[in-house]
Structures are given as structure tokens and as C-alpha cells.
C-alpha positions in Angstrom: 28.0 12.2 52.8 27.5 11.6 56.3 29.9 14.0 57.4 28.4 16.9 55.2 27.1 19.7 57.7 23.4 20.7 57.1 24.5 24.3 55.9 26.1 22.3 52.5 22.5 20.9 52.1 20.8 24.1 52.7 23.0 25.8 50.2 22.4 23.3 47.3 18.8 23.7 48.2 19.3 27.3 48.1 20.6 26.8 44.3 18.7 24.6 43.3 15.4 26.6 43.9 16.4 29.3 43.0 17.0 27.8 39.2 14.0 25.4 39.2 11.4 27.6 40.4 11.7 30.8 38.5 11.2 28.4 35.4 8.7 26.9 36.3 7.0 30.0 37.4 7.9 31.7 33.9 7.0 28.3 31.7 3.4 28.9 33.4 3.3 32.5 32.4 4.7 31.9 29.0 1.8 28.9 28.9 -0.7 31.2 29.8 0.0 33.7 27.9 1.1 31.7 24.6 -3.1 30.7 25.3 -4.4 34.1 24.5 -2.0 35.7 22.3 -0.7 33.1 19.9 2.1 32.8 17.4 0.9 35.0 14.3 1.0 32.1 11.4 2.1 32.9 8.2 1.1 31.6 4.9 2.1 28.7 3.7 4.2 29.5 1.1 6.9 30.5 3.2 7.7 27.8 5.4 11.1 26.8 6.5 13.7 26.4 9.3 13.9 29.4 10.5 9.9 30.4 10.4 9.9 27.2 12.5 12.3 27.9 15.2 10.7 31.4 15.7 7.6 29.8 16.2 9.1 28.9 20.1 10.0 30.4 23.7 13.4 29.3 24.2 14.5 28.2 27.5 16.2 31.6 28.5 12.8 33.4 27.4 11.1 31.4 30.0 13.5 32.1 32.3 13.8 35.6 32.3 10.1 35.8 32.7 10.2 33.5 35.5 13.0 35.8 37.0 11.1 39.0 36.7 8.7 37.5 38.4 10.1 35.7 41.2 12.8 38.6 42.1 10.4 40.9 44.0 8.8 37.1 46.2 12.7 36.2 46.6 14.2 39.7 48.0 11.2 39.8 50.2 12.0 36.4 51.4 16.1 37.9 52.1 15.4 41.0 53.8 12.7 38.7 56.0 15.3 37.0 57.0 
């Protein structure tokens, strides 16, 4: 550990925002729009196991969104630098 040059760190930095932060960016849009547009709920007849997973955002949902929308912020950030 001691002998690990800064450029390692960087790089695991690097990685490690560039996972965390498009989710958390696309679990807040997701939030926020799961607020005005709701799931649809059906009847209640028909419930089960698979109306009940439907009834979710899955993790890659989230983050795709979150990718879409931190792309553009993160390409501007690369060709900045």
C-alpha cells in the first residue's frame, strides 16, 4: 500500500465514479419521475409474482438512465482534459 503510486489511486477513483455516480444520478431521475408517472395498478384479482416484479426499476434500468445522462457531463470532462 505504501508503495502504490498515486496514478493506481487515481485510476480506482476513476472506476469507481464512474459506476457510483451514474446510479445515483439515474436512481434520482427514476425517483423523480416514478413521483409523477406512477406504476399503472391493476385490479386485484390478478395479483401474483410476476405483476409484482414488474411493479420495479431494476438496477440496470437505473443505470442506463443514469448513463444517458452522465455521458454527455463525462466526455466534456475528457476532451477538457
Amino acid at each position: 500500500m505504501r508503495n502504490t503510486v498515486p496514478e493506481a489511486w487515481y485510476l480506482v477513483l476513476l472506476v469507481v465514479t464512474v459506476v457510483v455516480v451514474p446510479f445515483i444520478v439515474g436512481l434520482l431521475f427514476v425517483k423523480i419521475y416514478r413521483f409523477f408517472k406512477p406504476f399503472e395498478q391493476a385490479d386485484q384479482d390478478s395479483i401474483g409474482l410476476a405483476h409484482l416484479t414488474e411493479n420495479r426499476d431494476g438496477f440496470f434500468k437505473i443505470f442506463f438512465v443514469g448513463l444517458l445522462i452522465c455521458l454527455p457531463v463525462f466526455y466534456l470532462i475528457y476532451q477538457a482534459g
